[in-house]
C-alpha positions in Angstrom: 58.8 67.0 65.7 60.5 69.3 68.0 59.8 69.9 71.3 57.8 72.9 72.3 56.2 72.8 68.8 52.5 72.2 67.1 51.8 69.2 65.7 48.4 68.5 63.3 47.3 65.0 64.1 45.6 63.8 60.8 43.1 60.3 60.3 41.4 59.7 57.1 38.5 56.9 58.5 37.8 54.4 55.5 35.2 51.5 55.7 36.6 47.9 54.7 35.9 49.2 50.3 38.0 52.5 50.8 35.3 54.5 50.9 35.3 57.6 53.2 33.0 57.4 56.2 32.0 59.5 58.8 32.0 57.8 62.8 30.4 59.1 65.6 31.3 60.0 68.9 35.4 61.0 67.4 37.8 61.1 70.1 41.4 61.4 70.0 43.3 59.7 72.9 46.9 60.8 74.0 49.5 58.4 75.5 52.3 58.3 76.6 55.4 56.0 75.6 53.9 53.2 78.7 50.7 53.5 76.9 49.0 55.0 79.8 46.5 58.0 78.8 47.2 61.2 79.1 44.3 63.3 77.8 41.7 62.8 75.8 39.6 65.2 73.2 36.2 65.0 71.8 35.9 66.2 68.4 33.1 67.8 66.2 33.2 69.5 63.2 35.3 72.0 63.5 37.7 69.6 63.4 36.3 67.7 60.1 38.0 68.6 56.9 36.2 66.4 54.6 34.3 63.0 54.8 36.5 61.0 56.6 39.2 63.5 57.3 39.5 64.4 61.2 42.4 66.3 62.6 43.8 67.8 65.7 46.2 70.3 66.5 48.6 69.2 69.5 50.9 70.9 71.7 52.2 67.7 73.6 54.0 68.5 77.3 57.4 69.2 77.3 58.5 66.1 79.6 57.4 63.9 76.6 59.7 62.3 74.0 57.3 60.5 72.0 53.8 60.2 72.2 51.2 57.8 70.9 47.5 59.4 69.2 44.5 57.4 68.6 41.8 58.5 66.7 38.6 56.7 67.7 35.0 56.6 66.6 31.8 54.6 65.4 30.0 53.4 62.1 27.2 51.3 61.9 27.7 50.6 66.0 31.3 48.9 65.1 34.6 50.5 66.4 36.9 52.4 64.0 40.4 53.5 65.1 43.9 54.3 63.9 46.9 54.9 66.2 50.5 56.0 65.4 53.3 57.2 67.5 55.6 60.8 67.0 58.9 61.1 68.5 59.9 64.9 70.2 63.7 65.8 69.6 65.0 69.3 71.0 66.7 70.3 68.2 
């Protein structure tokens, strides 16, 4: 991604058959690159395109070179979470 840019942070949630579930309680968690948080969001939603499919769009901080998102939620009173990392170049 480039820096100064929009980035849509995407999580399709699956239970352990590969079915599409819905948690509760989604948050998405920023980073950065020492793993220490740097903001947090609660999502509803308006950020729900489908069972399952939760997304966010980020405008990460300029003095960032790479960021790591988690997506994080409930089902059935059990964590669910993905994380994944995106490096920022200038050009």
């Amino acid at each position: 991604m480039l820096k100064g840019d929009t980035v849509r942070l995407k999580v399709n949630f699956k239970d352990f058959t590969g079915k599409a579930v819905n948690p509760v309680d989604v948050k998405l968690t920023i980073y950065n690159e020492s793993q220490l948080q740097i903001e947090q969001f609660l999502l509803d939603d308006a950020h729900k395109e489908s069972v399952g499919v939760f997304f966010y769009d980020y405008v990460p901080a300029t003095e960032l070179n790479e960021f790591i998102f988690e997506f994080a939620g409930m089902v059935n009173n059990k964590p669910i979470l993905s994380r994944d990392s995106v490096k920022i170049k200038f050009n």
